[in-house]
N, C-alpha and C positions, 0 to 999 in steps of 0.2 A: 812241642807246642810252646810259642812264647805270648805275651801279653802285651801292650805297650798304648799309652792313652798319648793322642796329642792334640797339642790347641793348635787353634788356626788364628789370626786374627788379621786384618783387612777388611776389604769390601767381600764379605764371606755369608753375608745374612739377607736373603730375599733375591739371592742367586742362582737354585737349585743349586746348592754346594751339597745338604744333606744329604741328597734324593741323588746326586750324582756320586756321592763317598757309599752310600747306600749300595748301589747297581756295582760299583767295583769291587766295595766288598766284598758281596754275590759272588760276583763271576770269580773270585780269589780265593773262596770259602771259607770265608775269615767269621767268626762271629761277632758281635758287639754293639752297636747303638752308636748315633751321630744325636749331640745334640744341640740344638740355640743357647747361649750362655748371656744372661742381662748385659756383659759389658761386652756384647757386638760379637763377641768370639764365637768359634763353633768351638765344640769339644768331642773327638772322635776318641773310641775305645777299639783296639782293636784283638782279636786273638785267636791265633791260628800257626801255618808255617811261618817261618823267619823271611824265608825268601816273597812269600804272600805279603806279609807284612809292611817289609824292603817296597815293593812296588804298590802298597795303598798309600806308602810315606812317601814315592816319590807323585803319587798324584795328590796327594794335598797340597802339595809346595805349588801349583799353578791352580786346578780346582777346574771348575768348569769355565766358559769360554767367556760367561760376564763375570766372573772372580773375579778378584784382584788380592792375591794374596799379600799380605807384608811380612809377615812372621810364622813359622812351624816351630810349633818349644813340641818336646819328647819327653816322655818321660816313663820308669817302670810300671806296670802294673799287675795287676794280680786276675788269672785266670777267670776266675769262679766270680767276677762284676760280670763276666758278658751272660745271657742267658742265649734260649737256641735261635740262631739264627741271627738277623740284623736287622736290628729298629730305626727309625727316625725319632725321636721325641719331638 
């Protein structure tokens, strides 16, 4: 099991980006929460397998079909933030 939180920033807010990082998580069995961030960002948490992970990081880099992604920042994090299963905030 790894951890790893990452921002999204672009046109990522009022997209179904959440609801669609949501559904991949799911099907990846990843746990964690997506959430809206004041400054436009989303901020995904994710934790699970590595390879799970590998492919929820390659779907944020594009997002759903009105996205428009411009930046994916990565970063460490710590297991025991996600609780069961996967939130939207």
């Amino acid at each position: 099991m790894s951890a790893a939180r990452f921002y999204v920033s672009g046109k990522v807010q009022g997209v179904w980006f959440r609801a669609g990082a949501r559904e991949q998580a799911v099907a990846l069995d990843l746990r964690g929460y997506a959430n809206n961030l004041r400054d436009g960002r989303v901020e995904v948490l994710a934790v699970g397998e590595d390879a799970a992970i590998e492919r929820l990081a390659q779907w944020l880099g594009h997002g759903t079909a009105n996205a428009r992604v411009e930046r994916l920042e990565r970063e460490p994090a710590a297991e025991a933030e996600a609780g069961d299963g996967f939130v939207c905030g």
